[in-house]
C-alpha positions as CSV (number, residue, x, y, z in Angstrom):
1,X,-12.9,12.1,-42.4
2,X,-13.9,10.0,-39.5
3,X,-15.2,10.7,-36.2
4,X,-16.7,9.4,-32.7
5,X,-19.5,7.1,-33.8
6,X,-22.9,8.0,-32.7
7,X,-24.7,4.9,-30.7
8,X,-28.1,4.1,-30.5
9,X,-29.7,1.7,-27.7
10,X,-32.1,-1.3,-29.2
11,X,-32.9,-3.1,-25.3
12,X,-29.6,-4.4,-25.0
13,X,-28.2,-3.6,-28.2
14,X,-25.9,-0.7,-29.0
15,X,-25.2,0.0,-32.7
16,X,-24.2,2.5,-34.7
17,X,-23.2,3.2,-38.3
18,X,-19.6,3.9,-39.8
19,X,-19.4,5.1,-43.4
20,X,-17.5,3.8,-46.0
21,X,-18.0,6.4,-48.3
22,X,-20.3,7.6,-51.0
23,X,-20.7,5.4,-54.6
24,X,-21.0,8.1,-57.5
25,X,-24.1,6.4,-59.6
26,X,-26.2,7.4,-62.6
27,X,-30.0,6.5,-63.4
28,X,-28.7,4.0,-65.3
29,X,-28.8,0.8,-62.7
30,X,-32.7,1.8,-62.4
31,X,-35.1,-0.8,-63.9
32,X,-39.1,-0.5,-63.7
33,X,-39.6,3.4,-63.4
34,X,-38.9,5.8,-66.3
35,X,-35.7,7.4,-66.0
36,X,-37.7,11.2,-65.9
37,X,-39.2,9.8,-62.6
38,X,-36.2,8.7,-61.0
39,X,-34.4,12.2,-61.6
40,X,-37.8,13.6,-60.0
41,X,-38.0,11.7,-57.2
42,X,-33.9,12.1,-56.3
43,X,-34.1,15.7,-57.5
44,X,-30.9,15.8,-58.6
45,X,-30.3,16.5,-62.6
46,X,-29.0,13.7,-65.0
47,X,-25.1,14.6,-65.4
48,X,-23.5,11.1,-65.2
49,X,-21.4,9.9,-62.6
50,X,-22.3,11.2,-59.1
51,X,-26.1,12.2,-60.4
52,X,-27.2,9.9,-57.7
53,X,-25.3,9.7,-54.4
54,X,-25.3,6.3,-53.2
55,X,-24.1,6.2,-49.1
56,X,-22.5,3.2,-48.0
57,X,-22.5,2.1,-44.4
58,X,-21.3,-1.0,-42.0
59,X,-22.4,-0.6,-38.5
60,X,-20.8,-1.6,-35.4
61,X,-23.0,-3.8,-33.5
62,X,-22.1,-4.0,-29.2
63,X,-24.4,-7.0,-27.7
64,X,-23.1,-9.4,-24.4
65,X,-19.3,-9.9,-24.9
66,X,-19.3,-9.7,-28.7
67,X,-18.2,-6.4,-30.8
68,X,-19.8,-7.4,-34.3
69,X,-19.5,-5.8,-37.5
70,X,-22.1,-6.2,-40.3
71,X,-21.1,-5.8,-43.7
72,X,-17.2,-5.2,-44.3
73,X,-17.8,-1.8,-47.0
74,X,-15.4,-2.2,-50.4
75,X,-11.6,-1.9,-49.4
76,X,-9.9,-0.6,-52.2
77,X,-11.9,-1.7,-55.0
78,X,-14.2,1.2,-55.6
79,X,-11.5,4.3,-55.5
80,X,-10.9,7.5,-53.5
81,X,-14.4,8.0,-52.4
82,X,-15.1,5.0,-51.0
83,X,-12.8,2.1,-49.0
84,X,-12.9,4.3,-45.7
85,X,-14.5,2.1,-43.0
86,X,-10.9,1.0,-41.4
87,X,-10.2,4.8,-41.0
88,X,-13.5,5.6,-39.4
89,X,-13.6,2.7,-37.3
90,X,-10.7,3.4,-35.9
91,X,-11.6,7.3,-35.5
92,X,-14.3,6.1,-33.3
93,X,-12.3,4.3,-31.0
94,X,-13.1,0.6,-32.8
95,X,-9.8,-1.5,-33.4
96,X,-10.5,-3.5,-36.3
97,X,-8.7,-6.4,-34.4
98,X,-11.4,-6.3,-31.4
99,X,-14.1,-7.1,-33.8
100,X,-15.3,-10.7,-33.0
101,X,-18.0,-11.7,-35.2
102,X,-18.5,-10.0,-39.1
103,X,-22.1,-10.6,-39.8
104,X,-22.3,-10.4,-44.4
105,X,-25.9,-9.4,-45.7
106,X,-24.4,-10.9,-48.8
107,X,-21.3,-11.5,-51.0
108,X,-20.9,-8.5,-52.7
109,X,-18.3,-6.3,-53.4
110,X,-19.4,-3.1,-51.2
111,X,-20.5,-5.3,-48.3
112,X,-17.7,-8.1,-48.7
113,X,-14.3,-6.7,-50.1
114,X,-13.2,-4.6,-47.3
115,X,-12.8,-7.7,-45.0
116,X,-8.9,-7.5,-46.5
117,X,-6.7,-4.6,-47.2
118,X,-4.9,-3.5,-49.9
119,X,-2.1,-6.3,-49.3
120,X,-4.8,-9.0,-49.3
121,X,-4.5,-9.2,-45.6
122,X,-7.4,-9.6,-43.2
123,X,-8.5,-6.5,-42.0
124,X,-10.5,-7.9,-39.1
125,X,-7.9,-10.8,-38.4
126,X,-9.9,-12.0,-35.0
127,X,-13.6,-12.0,-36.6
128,X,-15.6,-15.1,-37.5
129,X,-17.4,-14.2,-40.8
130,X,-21.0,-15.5,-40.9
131,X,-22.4,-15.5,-44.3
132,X,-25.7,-17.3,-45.5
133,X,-24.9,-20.8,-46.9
134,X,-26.9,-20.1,-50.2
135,X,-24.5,-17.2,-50.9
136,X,-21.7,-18.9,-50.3
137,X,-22.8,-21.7,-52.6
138,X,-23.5,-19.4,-55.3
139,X,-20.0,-16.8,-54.5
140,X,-17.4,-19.6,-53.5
141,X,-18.5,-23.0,-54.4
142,X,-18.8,-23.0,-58.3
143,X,-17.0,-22.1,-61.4
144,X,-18.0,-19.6,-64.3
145,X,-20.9,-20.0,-66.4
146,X,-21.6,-19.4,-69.8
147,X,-24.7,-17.1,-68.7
148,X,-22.6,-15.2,-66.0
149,X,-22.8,-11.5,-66.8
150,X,-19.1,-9.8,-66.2
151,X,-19.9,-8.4,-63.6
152,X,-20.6,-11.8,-61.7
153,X,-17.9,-13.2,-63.1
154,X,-15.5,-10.1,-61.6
155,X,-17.2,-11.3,-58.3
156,X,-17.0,-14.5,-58.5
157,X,-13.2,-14.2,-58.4
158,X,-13.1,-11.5,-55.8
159,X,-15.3,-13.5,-53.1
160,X,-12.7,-16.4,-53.4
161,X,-9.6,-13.9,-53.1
162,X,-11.4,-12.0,-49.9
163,X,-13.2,-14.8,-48.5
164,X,-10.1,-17.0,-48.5
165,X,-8.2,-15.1,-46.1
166,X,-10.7,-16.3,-43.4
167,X,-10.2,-20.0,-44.3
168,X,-11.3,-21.6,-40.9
169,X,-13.4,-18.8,-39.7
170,X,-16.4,-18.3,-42.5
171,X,-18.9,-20.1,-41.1
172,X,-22.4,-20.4,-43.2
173,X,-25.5,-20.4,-41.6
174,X,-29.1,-21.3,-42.4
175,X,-32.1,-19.4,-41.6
176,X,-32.5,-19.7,-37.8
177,X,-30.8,-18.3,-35.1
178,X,-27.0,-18.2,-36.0
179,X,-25.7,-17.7,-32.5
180,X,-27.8,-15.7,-29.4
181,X,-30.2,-13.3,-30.0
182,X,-28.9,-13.2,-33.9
183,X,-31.3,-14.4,-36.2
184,X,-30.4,-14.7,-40.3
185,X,-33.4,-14.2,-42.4
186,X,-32.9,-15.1,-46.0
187,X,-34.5,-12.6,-48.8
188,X,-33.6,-14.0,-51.5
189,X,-33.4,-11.9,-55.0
190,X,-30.6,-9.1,-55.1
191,X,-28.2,-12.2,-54.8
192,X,-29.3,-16.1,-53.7
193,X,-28.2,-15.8,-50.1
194,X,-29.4,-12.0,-49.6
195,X,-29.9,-12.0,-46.1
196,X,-31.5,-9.7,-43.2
197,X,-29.7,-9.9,-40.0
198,X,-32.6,-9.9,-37.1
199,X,-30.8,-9.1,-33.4
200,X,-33.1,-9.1,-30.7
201,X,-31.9,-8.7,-27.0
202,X,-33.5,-7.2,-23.8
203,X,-37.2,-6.3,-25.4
204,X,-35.2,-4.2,-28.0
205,X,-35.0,-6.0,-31.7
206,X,-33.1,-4.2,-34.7
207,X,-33.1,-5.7,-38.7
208,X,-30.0,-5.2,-40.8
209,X,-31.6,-5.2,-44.1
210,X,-28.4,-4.9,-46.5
211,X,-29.5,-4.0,-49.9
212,X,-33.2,-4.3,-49.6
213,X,-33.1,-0.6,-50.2
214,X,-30.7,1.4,-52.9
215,X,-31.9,4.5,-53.3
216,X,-34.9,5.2,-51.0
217,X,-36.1,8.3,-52.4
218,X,-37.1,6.1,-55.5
219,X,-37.8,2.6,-53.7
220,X,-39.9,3.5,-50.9
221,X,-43.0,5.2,-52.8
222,X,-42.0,2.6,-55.5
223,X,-41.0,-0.8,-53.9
224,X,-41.0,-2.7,-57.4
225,X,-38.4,-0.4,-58.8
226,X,-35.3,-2.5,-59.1
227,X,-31.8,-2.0,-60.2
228,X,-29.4,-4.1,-62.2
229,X,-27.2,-5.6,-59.6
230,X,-30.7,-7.3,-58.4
231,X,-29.7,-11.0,-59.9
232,X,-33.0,-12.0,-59.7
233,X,-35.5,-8.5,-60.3
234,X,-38.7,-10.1,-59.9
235,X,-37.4,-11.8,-57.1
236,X,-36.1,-9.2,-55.1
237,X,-39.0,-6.1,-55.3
238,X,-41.1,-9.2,-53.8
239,X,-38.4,-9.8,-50.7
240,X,-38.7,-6.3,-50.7
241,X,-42.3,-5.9,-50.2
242,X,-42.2,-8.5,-47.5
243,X,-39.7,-7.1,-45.7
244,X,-41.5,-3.5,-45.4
245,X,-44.8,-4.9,-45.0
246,X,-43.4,-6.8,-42.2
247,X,-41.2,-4.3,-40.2
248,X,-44.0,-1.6,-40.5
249,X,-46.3,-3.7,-39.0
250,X,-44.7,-4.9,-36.5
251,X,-42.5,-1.8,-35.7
252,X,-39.0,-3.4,-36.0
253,X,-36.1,-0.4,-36.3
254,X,-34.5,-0.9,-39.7
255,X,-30.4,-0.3,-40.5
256,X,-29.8,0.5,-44.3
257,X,-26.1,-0.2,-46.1
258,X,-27.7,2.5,-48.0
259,X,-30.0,4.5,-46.1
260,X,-28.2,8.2,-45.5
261,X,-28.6,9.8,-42.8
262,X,-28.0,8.0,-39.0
263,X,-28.1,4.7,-41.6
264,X,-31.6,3.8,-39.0
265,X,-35.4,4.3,-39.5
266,X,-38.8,2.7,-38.8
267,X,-40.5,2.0,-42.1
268,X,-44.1,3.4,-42.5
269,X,-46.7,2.9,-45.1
270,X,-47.6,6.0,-47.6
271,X,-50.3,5.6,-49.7
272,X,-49.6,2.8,-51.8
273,X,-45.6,3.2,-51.0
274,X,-44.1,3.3,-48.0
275,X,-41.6,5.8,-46.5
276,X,-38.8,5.1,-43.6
277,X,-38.5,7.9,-40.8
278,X,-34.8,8.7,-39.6
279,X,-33.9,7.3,-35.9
């Protein structure tokens, strides 16, 4: 299913995206909009599994000597449709062992579990994996808790199983600039570390935004919708907000897990929404 990768020039950076496959959704992760609405504004009918189409993306990131990924897609925890980055890198010419530097928007498991293989081996054995520190400290550093939902307690054990295979080369970062022209933003809310990944090289600057967005048809005219992976809702429709308001204004190209499409826009404002035009 994979073929030569389509990249786009930033000044001096060259990325471009490499899908991992589709997540077959329902309206049921949707909090904040009535359900009607969401089938409306997807325009897809409510049949259960695969109602709403969920694209997940990495993307290959080319800047000085470094070949970075960001974001590692779901190895082979999410089934036949997804689990295909590996494939498709390679398909475009990537060797998973050139990659130098894996760049996490956050620990979970469509953006973190592909970084080993079905065997539990590294699938990028050369990388460092930068991740921010207050997801790691939340992911990796503590034990179970009574108020843990199952789903974060199924995560909680897969971050320590994928992350430990890079034992001397996950490094945590603050906000700041992690390494040249790489900037880690934290926005906070969909997980405690969420972060955005600004690079910015030769008068060209490019945002990796992770999960800010899900589903845009529904969260760009309606930035407060939320879903129920969001660990902390109210939280994260506000890093949301902030993150639109600030890349419209200021004319920053965006690069979605989740986006569709070439995976890169420029976010405009629509009324009291927003929308996000295709690169």
């Amino acid at each position: 299913m994979g073929s030569a990768l389509s990249f786009r020039r930033f000044g001096a950076i060259e990325a471009a995206a490499v899908s991992d496959g589709v997540l077959n959704a329902t309206y049921d992760p949707f909090r904040g909009l009535p359900r009607e609405d969401c089938i409306r504004l997807v325009g897809r009918p409510d049949t259960g599994p695969g109602s709403v189409s969920i694209p997940v993306s990495a993307f290959v990131v080319r800047l000085g000597d470094k070949l970075m990924l960001v974001d590692a897609g779901t190895g082979t925890s999410f089934g036949p449709t997804l689990g295909h980055l590996p494939e498709n890198l390679r398909a475009g010419g990537i060797d998973p062992s050139a990659v130098t530097h894996v760049l996490l928007t956050h620990i979970h498991p469509d953006h973190s579990n592909g970084l080993v293989d079905a065997d539990n081996n590294p699938v990028f054995p050369n990388a460092e994996v930068l991740v921010h520190g207050a997801d790691a400290r939340f992911w990796l550093d503590r034990e179970p808790e009574a108020g843990d939902s199952d789903f974060v307690k199924r995560n909680l054990a897969a971050a320590r199983r994928v992350l430990g295979r890079y034992v001397g080369r996950l490094h945590r970062v603050d906000d700041g600039e992690a390494m040249p022209g790489v900037f880690a933003r934290l926005s906070a809310g969909h997980t405690p570390g969420h972060t955005t990944w600004l690079l910015a090289a030769g008068n060209g600057s490019l945002l990796f935004w992770g999960d800010t967005v899900h589903v845009g048809a529904v969260q760009f005219p309606h930035p407060d919708v939320t879903m129920i992976y969001d660990l902390d809702q109210p939280a994260a429709a506000a890093a949301r907000r902030r993150v639109f308001d600030w890349v419209a204004a200021d004319r920053i190209a965006v690069a979605g897990a989740h986006l569709g499409g070439s995976g890169f826009g420029y976010v405009t404002r629509r009324g009291s929404g927003y929308g996000c035009d295709a690169i």
